[in-house]
N, C-alpha and C positions, 0 to 999 in steps of 0.2 A: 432406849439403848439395850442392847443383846450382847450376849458374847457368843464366836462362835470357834468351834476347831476344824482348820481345816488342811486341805493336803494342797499344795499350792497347783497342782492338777485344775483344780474346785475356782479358781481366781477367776477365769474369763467369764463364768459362769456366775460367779458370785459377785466380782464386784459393783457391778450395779446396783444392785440389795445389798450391799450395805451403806450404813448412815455411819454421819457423824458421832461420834460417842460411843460407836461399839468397839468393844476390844475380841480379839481378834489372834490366837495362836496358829501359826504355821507349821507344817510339817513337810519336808518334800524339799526340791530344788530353788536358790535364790541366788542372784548372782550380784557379786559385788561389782561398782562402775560409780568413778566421781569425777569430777567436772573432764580432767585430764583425758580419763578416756569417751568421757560421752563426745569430747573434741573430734576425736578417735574414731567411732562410732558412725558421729552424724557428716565425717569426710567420707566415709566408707561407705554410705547411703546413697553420695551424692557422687561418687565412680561408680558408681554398680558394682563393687568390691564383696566377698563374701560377708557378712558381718560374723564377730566373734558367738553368737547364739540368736537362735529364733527369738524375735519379739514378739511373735504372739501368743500373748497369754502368759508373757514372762515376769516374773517379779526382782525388781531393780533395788536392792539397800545400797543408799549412799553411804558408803564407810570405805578405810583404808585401811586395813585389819594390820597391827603389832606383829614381827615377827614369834613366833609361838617358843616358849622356852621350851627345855626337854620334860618330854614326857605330857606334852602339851597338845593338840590339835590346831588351834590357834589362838595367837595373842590376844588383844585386849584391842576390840573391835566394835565401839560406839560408833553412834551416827554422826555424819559431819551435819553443815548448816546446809538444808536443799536448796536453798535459793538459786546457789550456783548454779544448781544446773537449768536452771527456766530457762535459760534460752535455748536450750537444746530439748527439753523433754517435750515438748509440742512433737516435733519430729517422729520421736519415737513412738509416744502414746498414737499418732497419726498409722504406727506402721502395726500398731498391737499390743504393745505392754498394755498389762493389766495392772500393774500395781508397783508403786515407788514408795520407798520408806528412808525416814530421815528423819529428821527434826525442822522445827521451825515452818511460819506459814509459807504457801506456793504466791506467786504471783497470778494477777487474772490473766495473763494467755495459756499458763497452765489448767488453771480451773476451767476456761472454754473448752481446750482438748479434750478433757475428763469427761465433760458433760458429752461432747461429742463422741466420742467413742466407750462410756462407760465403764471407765479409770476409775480407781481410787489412789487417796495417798494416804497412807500410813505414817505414825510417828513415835519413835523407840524412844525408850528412857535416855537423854545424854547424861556424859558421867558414870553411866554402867557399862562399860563397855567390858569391861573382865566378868560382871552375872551373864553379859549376853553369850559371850563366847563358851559360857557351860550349854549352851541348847546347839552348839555346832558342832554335829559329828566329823562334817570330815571335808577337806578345802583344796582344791585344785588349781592352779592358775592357767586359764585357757586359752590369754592374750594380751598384747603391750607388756610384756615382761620386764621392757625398759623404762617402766613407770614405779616401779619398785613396789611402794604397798600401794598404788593406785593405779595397779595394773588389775585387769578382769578376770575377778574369779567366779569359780562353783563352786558352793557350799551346800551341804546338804544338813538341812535345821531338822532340829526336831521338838516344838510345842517353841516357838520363836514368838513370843508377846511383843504385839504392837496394840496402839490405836488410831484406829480409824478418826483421823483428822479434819480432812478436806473427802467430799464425797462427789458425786455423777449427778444430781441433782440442784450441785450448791449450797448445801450443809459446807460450815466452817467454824469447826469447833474453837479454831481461834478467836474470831469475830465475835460468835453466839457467847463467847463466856467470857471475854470483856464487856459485852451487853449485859449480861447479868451481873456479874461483879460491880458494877458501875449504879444498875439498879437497886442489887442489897447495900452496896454505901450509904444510897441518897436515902435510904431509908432509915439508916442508922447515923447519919451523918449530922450532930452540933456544932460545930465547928470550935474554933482554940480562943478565947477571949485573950486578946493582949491588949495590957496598956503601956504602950511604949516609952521607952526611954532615951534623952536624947542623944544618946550611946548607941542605938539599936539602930543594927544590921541585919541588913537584910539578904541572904547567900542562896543558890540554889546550893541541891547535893553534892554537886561537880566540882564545890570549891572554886567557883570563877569568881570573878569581879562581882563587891556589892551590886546589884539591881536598884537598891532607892535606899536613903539613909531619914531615918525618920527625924524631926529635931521639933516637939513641942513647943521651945521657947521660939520658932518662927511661925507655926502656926499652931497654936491651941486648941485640943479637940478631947473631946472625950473618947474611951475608950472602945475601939473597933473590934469587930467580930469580923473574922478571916476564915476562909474555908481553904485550908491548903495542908492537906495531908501528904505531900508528896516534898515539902521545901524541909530544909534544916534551916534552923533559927542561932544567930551566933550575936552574942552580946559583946561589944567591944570591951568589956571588963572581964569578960569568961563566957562560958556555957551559961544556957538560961536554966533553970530550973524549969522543971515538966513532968507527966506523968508519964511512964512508957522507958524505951532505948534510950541511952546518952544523947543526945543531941538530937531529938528527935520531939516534936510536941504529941503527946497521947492523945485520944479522944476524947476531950472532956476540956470544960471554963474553965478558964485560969485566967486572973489579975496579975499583972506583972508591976 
């Protein structure tokens, strides 16, 4: 992993070389565009219509920028969910975008495009959407003005923090570090000793309908060892007692 700073001039050129895990400041031109107008966009492709800016070599943030209060440049301009636009961004990266930034993992016909034309996708902090908008000098709307904040702008960033998510290669930092997460568990991983009671429920997090009701006096067992770090435990007399969050079993044996 590297970090690198760059002027977004430097994208066509660079996105290829970059990996997964690098982070990655912007300075230079980025244009705003979310599902609405990449609708917009990939009709305009497909008349021979002018498009709202050159795509190649261009960098795309999904976002839908706040209007800016006074004395402000602009509002409070985090990333939406990218997924939206998979089925359109094949198109573009086909025409020359160099780089799309957003949140959340691409879909695989995005990542084919990528690797085919040597894309990257970047991914911004969600939830900061007012630290992001201190790195925006200065915001213009250059198309679909009747999309309101999801009309196409120009923004001119300066030291604009992303990381390099999905890469041109096939790095997918989502994947790769659910992979490791998953691996430093099983390594740490004892699991919650319960001995049930014939009271005990069984719930996921979601609060849905019991899944199984245990009841020893129909069949007698000794006490099971469960691996499930991810359910909440709810005793028909109350919360169970545990190590950890309220309702929640810690990492460690426990006799019930």
């Amino acid at each position: 992993m590297a970090h690198y700073d760059l002027k977004t001039e430097q994208l066509k050129e660079m996105a290829p070389k970059l990996r997964a895990g690098d982070t990655v400041t912007l300075t230079g031109t980025v244009y705003t565009a979310r599902d609405a107008a990449h609708k917009k966009i990939v009709a305009a492709m497909d008349a021979g219509d002018k498009l709202p800016f050159d795509l190649d070599g261009a960098a795309i943030y999904y976002a839908g920028p706040t209007p800016a209060k006074p004395g402000q440049v602009i509002g409070s301009v985090g990333p939406t969910t990218s997924g939206r636009m998979d089925p359109f961004a094949p198109r573009l990266l086909d025409a020359g975008l160099a780089c799309m930034i957003g949140k959340g993992v691409r879909g695989q016909g995005v990542q084919d495009a990528m690797a085919r034309n040597g894309a990257v996708y970047m991914v911004a902090i969600g939830g900061a959407g007012a630290a992001k908008a201190a790195s925006i000098k200065n915001v213009e709307v250059i198309a679909y003005d009747e999309l309101g904040c999801e009309s196409v702008k120009r923004l001119t960033v300066e030291n604009f923090s992303a990381i390099v998510s999905q890469d041109s290669v096939g790095g997918n930092l989502y994947t790769e570090g659910v992979a490791k997460y998953k691996k430093d568990c099983a390594k740490r991983r004892t699991g919650v000793r319960l001995r049930l009671s014939k009271n005990f429920v069984f719930r996921t997090a979601s609060r849905s309908k019991p899944r199984f009701r245990a009841n020893l006096e129909e069949k007698p067992r000794p006490a099971d060892t469960f691996f499930l770090p991810l359910y909440k435990f709810r005793d028909t007399q109350g919360e169970l007692p545990h190590s950890g969050k309220r309702g929640w079993p810690g990492p460690c044996s426990r006799n019930l």
